[in-house]
SELOPA-775329 format. One record per residue (C-alpha): x, y, z; residue number from 0; residue in one letter. Coordinates in nm, 3 decimals. Example, Ala and Ser with C-alpha at 12.3 -4.5 7.8 and 13.67 -1.06 7.14 Angstrom:
<pts>
[[1.230, -0.450, 0.780], 0, A],
[[1.367, -0.106, 0.714], 1, S],
</pts>
This chain:
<pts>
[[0.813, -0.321, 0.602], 0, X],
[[0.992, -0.050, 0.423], 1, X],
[[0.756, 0.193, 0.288], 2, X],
[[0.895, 0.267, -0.073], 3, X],
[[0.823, 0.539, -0.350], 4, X],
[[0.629, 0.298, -0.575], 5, X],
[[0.368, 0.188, -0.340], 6, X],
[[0.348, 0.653, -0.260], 7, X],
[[0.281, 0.676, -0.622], 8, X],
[[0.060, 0.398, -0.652], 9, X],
[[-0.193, 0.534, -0.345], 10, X],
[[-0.193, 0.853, -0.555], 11, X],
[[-0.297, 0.690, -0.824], 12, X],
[[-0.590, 0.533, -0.639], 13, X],
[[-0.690, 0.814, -0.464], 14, X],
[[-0.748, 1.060, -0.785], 15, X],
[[-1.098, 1.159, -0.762], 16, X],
[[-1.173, 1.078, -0.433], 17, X],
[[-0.975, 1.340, -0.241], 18, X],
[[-0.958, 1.697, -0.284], 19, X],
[[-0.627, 1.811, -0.450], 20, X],
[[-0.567, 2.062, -0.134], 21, X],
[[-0.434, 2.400, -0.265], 22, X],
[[-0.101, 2.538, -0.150], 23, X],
[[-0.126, 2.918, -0.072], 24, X],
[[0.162, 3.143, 0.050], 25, X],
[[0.027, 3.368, 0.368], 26, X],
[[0.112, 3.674, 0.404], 27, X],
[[0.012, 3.770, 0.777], 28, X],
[[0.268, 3.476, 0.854], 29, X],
[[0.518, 3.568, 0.584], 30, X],
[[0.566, 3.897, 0.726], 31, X],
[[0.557, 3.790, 1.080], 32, X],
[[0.839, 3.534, 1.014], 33, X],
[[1.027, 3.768, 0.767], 34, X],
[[0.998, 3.395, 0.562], 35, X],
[[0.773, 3.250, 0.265], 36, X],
[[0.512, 3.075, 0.475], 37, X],
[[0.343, 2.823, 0.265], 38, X],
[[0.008, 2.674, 0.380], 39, X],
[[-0.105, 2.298, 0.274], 40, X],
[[-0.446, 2.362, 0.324], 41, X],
[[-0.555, 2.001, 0.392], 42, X],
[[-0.845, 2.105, 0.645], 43, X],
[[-0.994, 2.218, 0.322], 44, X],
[[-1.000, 1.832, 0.235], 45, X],
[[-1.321, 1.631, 0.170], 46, X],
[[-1.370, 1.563, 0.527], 47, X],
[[-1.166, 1.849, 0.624], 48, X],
[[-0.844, 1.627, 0.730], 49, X],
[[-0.600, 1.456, 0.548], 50, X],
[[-0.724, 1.125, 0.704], 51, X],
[[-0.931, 1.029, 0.422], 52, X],
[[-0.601, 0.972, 0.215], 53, X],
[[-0.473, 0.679, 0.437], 54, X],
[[-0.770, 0.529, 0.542], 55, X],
[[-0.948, 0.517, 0.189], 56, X],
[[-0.591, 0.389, 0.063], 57, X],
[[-0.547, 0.120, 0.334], 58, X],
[[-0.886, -0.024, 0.252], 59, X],
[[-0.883, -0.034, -0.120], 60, X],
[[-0.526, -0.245, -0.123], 61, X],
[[-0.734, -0.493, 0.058], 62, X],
[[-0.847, -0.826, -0.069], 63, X],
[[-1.247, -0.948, -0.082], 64, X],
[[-1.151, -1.221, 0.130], 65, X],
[[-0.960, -1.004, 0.427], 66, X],
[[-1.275, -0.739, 0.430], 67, X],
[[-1.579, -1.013, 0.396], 68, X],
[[-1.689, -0.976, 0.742], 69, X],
[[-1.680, -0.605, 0.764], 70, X],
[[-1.402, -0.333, 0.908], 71, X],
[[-1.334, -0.197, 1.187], 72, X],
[[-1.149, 0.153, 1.282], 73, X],
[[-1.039, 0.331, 1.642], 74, X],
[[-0.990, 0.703, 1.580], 75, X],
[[-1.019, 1.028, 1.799], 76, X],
[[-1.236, 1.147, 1.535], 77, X],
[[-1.093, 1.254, 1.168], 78, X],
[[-0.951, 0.889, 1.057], 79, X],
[[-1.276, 0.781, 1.183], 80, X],
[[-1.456, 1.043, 0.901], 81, X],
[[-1.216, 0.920, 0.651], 82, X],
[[-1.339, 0.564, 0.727], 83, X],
[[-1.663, 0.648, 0.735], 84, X],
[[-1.661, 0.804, 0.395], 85, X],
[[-1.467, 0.502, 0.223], 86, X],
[[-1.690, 0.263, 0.389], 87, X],
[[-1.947, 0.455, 0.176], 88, X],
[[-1.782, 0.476, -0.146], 89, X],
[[-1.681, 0.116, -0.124], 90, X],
[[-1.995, -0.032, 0.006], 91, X],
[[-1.836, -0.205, 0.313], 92, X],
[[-1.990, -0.263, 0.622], 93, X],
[[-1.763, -0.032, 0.951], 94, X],
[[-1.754, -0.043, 1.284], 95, X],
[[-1.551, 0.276, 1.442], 96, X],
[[-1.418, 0.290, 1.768], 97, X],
[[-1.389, 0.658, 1.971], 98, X],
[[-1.340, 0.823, 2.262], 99, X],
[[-1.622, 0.894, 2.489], 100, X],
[[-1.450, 1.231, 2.484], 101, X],
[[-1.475, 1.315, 2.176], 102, X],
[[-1.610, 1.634, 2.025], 103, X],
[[-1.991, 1.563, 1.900], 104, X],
[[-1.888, 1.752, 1.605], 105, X],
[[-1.657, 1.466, 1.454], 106, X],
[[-1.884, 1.173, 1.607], 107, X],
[[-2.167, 1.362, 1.354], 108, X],
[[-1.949, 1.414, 1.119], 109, X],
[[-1.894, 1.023, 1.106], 110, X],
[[-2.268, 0.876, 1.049], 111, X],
[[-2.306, 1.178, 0.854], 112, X],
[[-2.074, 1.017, 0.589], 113, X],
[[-2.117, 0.686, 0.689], 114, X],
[[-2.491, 0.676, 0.656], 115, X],
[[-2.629, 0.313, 0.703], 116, X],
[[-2.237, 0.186, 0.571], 117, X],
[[-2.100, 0.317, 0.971], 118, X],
[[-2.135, 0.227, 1.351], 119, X],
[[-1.993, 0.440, 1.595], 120, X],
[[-1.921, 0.299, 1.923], 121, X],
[[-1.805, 0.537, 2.210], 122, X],
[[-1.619, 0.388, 2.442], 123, X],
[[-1.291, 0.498, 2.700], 124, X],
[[-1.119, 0.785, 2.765], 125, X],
[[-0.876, 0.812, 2.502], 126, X],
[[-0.771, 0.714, 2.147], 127, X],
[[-0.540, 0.438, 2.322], 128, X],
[[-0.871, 0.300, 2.510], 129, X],
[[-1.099, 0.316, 2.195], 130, X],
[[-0.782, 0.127, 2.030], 131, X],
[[-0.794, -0.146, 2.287], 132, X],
[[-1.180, -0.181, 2.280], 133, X],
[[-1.148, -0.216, 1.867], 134, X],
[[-0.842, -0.492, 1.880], 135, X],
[[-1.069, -0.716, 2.090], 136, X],
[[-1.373, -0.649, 1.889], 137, X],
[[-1.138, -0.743, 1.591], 138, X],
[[-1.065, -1.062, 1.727], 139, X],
[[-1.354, -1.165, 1.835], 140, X],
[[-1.586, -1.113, 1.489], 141, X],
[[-1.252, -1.204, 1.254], 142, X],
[[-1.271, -0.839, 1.101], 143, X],
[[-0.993, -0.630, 0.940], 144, X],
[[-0.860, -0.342, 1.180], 145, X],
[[-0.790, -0.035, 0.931], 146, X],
[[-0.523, 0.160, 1.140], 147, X],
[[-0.524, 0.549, 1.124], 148, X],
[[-0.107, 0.565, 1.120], 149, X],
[[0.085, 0.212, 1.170], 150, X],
[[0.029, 0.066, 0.852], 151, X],
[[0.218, 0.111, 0.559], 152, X],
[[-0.090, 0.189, 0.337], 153, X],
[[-0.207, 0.409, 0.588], 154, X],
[[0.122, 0.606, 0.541], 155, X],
[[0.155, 0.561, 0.176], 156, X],
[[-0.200, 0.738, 0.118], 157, X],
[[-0.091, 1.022, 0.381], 158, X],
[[0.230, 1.084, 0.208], 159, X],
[[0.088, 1.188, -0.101], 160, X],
[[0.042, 1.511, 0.027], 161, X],
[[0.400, 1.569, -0.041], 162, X],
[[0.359, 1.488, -0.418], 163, X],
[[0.110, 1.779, -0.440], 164, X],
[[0.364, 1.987, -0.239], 165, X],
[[0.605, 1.991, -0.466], 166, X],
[[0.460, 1.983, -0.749], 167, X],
[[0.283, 2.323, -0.660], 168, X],
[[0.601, 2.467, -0.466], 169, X],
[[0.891, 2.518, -0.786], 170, X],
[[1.185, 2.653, -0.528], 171, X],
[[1.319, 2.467, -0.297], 172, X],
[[1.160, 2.385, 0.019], 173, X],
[[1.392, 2.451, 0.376], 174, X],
[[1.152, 2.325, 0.606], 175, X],
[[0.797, 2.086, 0.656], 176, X],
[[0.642, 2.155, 0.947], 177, X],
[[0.425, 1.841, 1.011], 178, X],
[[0.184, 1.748, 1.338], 179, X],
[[0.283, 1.383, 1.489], 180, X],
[[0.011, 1.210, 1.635], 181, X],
[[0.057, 0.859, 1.587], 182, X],
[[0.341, 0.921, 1.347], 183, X],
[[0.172, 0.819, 0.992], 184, X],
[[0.161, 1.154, 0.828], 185, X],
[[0.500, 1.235, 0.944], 186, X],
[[0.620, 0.929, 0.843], 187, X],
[[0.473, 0.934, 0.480], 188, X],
[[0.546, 1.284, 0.458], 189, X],
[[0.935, 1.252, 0.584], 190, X],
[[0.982, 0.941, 0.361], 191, X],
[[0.887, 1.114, 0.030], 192, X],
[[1.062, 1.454, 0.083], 193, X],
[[1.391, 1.203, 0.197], 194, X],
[[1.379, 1.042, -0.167], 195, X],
[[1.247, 1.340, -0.363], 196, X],
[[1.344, 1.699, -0.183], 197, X],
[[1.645, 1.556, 0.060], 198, X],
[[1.765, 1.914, 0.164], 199, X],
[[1.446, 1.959, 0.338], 200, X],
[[1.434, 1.952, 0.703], 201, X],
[[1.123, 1.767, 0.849], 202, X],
[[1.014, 1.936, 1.150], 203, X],
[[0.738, 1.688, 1.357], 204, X],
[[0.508, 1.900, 1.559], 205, X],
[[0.360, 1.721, 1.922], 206, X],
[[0.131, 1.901, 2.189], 207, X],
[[0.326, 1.902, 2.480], 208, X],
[[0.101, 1.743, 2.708], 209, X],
[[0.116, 1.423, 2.472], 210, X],
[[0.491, 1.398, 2.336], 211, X],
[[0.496, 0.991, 2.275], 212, X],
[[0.694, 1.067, 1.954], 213, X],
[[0.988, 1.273, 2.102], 214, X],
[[1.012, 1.038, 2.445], 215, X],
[[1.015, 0.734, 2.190], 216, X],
[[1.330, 0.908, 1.985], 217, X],
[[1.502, 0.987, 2.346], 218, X],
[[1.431, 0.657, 2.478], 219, X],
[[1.585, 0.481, 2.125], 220, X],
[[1.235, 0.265, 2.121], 221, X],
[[0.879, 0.280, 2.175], 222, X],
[[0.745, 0.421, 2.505], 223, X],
[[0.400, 0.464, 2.643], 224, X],
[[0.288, 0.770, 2.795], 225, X],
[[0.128, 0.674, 3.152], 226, X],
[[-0.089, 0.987, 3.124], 227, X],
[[-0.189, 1.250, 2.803], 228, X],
[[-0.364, 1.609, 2.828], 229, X],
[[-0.619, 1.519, 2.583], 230, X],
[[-0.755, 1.854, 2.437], 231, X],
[[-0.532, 1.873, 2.098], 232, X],
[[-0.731, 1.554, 2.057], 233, X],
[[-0.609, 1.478, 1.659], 234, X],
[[-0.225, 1.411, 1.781], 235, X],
[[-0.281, 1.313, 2.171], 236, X],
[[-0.161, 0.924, 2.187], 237, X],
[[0.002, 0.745, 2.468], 238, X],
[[0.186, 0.552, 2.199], 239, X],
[[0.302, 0.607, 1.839], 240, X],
[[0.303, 0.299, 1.592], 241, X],
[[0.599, 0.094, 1.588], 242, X],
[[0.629, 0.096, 1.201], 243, X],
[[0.590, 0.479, 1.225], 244, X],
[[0.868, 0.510, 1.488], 245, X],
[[1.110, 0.294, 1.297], 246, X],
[[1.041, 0.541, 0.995], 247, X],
[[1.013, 0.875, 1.157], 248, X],
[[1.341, 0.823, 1.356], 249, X],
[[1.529, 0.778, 1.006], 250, X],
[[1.340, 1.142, 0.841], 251, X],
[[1.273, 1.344, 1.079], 252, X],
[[1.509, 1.617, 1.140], 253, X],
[[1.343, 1.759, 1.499], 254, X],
[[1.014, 1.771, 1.707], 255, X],
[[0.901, 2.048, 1.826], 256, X],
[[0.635, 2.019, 2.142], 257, X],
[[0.353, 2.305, 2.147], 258, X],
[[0.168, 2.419, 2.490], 259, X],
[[-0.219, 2.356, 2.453], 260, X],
[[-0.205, 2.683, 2.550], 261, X],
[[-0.046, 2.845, 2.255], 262, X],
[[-0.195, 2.588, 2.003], 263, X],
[[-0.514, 2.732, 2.124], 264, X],
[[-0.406, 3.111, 2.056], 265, X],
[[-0.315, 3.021, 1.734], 266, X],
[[-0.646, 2.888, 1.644], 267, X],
[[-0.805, 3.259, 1.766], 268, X],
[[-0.563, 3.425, 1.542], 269, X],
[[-0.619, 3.205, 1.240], 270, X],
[[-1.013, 3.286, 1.269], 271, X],
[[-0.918, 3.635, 1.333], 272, X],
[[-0.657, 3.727, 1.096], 273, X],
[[-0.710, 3.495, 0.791], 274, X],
[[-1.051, 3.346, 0.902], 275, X],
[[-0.902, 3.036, 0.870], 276, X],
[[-1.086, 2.782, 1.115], 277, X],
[[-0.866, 2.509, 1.254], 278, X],
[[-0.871, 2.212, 1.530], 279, X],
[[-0.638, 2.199, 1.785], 280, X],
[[-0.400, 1.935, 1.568], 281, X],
[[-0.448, 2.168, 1.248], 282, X],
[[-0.262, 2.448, 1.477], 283, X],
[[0.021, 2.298, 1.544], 284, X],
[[0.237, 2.346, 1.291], 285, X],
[[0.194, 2.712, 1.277], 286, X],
[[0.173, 2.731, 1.621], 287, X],
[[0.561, 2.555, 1.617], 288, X],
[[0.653, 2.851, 1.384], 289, X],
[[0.716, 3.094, 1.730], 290, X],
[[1.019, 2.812, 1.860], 291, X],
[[1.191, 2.827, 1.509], 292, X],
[[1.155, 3.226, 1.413], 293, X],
[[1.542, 3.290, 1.462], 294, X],
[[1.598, 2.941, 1.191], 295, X],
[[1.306, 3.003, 0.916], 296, X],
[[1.399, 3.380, 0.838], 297, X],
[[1.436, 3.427, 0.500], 298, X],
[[1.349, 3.032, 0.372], 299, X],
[[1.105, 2.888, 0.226], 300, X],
[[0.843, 2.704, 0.491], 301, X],
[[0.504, 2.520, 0.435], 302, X],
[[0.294, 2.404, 0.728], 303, X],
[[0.036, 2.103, 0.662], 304, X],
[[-0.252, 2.235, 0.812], 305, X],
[[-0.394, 1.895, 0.906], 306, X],
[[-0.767, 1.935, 1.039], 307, X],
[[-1.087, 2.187, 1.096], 308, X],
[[-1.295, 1.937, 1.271], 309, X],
[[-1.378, 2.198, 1.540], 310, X],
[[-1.657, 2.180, 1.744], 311, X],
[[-1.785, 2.546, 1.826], 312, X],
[[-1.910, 2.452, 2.201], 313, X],
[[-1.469, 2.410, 2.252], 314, X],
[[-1.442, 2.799, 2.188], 315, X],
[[-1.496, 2.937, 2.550], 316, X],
[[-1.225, 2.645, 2.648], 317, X],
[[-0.991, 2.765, 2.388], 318, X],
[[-1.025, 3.136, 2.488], 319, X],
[[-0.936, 3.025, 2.827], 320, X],
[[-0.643, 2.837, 2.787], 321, X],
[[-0.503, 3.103, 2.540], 322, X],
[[-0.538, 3.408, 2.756], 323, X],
[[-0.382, 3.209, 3.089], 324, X],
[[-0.091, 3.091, 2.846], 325, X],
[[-0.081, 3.432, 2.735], 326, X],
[[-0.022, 3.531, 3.091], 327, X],
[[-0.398, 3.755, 3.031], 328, X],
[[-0.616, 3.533, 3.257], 329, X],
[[-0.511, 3.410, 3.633], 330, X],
[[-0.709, 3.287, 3.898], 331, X],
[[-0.612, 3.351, 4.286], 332, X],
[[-0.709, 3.214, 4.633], 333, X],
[[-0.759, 3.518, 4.840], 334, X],
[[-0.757, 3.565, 5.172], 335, X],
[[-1.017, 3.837, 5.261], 336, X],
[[-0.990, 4.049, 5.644], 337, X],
[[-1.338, 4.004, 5.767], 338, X],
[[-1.389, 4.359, 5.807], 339, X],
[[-1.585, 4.579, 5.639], 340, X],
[[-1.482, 4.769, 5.337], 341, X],
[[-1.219, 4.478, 5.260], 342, X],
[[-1.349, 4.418, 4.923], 343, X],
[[-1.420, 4.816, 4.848], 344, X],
[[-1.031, 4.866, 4.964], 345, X],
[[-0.944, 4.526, 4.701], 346, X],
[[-1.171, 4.740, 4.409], 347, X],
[[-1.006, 5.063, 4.490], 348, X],
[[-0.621, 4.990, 4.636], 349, X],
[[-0.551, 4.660, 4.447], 350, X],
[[-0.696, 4.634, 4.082], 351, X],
[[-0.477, 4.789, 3.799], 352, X],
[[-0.733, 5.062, 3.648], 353, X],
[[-0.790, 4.811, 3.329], 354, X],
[[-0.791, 4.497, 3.530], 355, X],
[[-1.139, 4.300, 3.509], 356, X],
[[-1.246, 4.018, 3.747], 357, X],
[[-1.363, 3.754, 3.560], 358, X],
[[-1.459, 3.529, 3.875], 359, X],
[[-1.537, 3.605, 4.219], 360, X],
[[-1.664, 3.327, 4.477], 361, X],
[[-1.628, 3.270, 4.830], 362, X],
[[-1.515, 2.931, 4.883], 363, X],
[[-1.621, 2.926, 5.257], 364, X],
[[-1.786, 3.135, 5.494], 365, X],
[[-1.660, 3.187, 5.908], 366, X],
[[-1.598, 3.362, 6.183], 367, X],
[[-1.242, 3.383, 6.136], 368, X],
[[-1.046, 3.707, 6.100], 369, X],
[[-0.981, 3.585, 5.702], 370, X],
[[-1.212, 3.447, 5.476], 371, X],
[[-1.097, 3.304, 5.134], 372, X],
[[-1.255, 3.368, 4.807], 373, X],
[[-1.172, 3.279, 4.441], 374, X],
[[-1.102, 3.563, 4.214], 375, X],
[[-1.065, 3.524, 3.854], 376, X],
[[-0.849, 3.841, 3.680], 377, X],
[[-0.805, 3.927, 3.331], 378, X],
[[-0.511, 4.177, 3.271], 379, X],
[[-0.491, 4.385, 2.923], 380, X],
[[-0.126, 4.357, 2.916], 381, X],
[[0.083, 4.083, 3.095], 382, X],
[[0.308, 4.379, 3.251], 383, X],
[[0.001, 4.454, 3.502], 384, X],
[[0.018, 4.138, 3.671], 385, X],
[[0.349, 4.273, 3.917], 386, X],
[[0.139, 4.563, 4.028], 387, X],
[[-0.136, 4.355, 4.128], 388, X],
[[0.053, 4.140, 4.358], 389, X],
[[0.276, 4.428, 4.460], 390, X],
[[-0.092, 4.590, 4.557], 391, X],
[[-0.177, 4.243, 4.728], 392, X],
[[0.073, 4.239, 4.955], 393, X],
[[0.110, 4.667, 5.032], 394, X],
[[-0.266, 4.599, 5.137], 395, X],
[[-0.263, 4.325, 5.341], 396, X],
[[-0.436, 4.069, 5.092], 397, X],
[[-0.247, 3.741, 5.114], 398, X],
[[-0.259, 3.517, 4.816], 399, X],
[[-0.205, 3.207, 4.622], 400, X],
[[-0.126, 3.218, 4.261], 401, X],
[[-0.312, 2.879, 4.115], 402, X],
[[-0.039, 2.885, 3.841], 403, X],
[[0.186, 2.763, 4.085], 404, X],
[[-0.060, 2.495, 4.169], 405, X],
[[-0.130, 2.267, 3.960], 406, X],
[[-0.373, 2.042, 4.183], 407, X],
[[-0.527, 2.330, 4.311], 408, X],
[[-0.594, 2.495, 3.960], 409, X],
[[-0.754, 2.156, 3.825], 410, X],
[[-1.022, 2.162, 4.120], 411, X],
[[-1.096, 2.495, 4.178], 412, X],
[[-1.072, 2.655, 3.836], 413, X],
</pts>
């Protein structure tokens, strides 16, 4: 089904006075940093602080009486699931959503919160794709409508009114959309409206890199499943992208850009730091893509859609860590201490950069043998102190294993 401009227009239409008209603000910190106008489509500003209310709202007001009467039903990693909940409310219909055991307690509150009595949550799997499966059945079994959070052309209609906002706000011409791809519905909508109403704009889709189902789908020339995701960015982690979405997205959008968790995760600190702007992982993304493309955007004009602030503040400490090891600021190390004394007064003294901190410091075993290993976490203040360190290491006698360079090892030990 070919998503066209009449059925965009008519979801904004429908959605006038139930979503927040998001503002569109030019940042400056970025601006200057990219030597480019940085625009900002402040969707985690939005109702239920993602742009997920526009899709899921739309897709179940275009529904009939009869396809509804026994109640809906929605799987969601957390903000379609809000946007559900809310138009469950507003329309008085009875919801079942679907979600990840995993997911933050933040977004599964967020849900009855705007649900009330109209919402029930059911936790169950690993992942979206899990949840997903667990909702189809449930489906089936009670003859219920599934409300999809991205392959559905409603669903993508209602998202891609974010792009009649855009340019109605922006006056100039727009170079480049940055745009997070999850299952594909907001870069779908998004990429189909700017085709037919700003065509010189490039679409840029933004994945995490530890769940690119969108890029390996455009490679492969058809819809792949991941066999494994890294689930923290989890507002665009999917094994799978929608085949409507796919079909679309591989007709609009210009590039995809994948983002380490890692740097998504320092560009939520600097966000909260330098504009105290508070994002989720997903909402990153698309500024967090600006780094790959700083030598393409100079001098244009940009605008991120900052999709989502559904953070949950007990994920901090967990995105402090992964930003300082991707920042090359935090690294853990097996070492291998002589079982002598003054070892570890010779590691303080001989060893240690005069600004390097240990973080983490626990023997994993204790012997008789001549070594004894212990695992030392080390935060650096600049990333040029780490080739002292190991220079130190191995002058002194203090043989090592980076758990950088081991992947397994990292997982279970640190």
């Amino acid at each position: 089904m070919e998503l066209e401009l009449k059925t965009i227009e008519e979801a904004y239409s429908r959605l006038k006075g139930i979503v927040k008209r998001t503002p569109v603000e030019r940042n400056f910190n970025l601006s200057e940093q990219y030597k480019a106008n940085i625009f900002l489509k402040r969707e985690d500003l939005q109702v239920v602080r993602s742009y997920k209310i526009r899709g899921a709202y739309n897709n179940i007001s275009s529904r009939s009486k009869e396809e509804i009467k026994n109640g809906i039903v929605c799987a969601s990693a957390g903000n379609h699931a809000q946007g559900f909940a809310l138009a469950c409310n507003l329309l008085n219909i009875k919801g079942h959503v679907f979600m990840p055991i995993t997911t933050p307690k933040q977004k599964i509150n967020q849900v009855k919160m705007f649900g009330k009595d109209m919402v029930e949550v059911v936790l169950d799997g690993d992942t979206y794709d899990d949840s997903y499966a667990k909702a189809m059945t449930f489906c089936k079994e009670g003859n219920k409508a599934f409300i999809h959070p991205f392959d559905n052309i409603y669903t993508i209609a209602g998202q891609a009114t974010i792009g009649i906002e855009i340019l109605e706000d922006i006056k100039e011409p727009i170079d480049f959309l940055f745009v997070a791809i999850g299952g594909g519905g907001l870069g779908s909508g998004l990429g189909t409206y700017f085709n037919i109403k700003s065509p010189g704009t490039k679409i840029v889709g933004v994945e995490p890199a530890g769940a690119p189902s969108m890029k390996k789908s455009l490679e492969a020339g058809k819809v792949v499943t991941l066999d494994s995701i890294d689930k923290f960015v989890d507002g665009a982690a999917v094994k799978r992208v929608g085949d409507l979405t796919f079909e679309i997205c591989r007709n609009v959008i210009s590039d995809i850009v994948l983002v380490p968790e890692g740097k998504a995760c320092t560009t939520i600190l600097q966000l909260y730091n330098t504009d105290a702007i508070v994002v989720e992982p997903a909402g990153s993304l698309t500024i967090a893509a600006l780094d790959f493309y700083k030598e393409k955007i100079k001098g244009k004009n940009v605008v991120c859609v900052v999709s989502g602030s559904n953070n949950d503040i007990d994920r901090m400490q967990e995105i402090k860590e992964r930003s300082l090891l991707y920042e090359g600021l935090k690294e853990y190390f097996i070492v291998n201490f002589p079982q002598r004394p003054g070892a570890l007064r010779s590691f303080l003294d001989d060893v240690l950069g005069p600004t390097d901190d240990i973080v983490r410091f626990e023997y994993l075993k204790k012997t008789n043998k001549e070594y004894g290993a212990a695992l030392i976490g080390i935060e650096y203040k600049n990333v040029q102190d780490r080739e002292p360190l190991l220079a130190n290491m191995k002058k002194f006698g203090f043989q090592n294993i980076p758990l950088k360079e081991n992947p397994v090892l990292f997982d279970y030990l640190a």
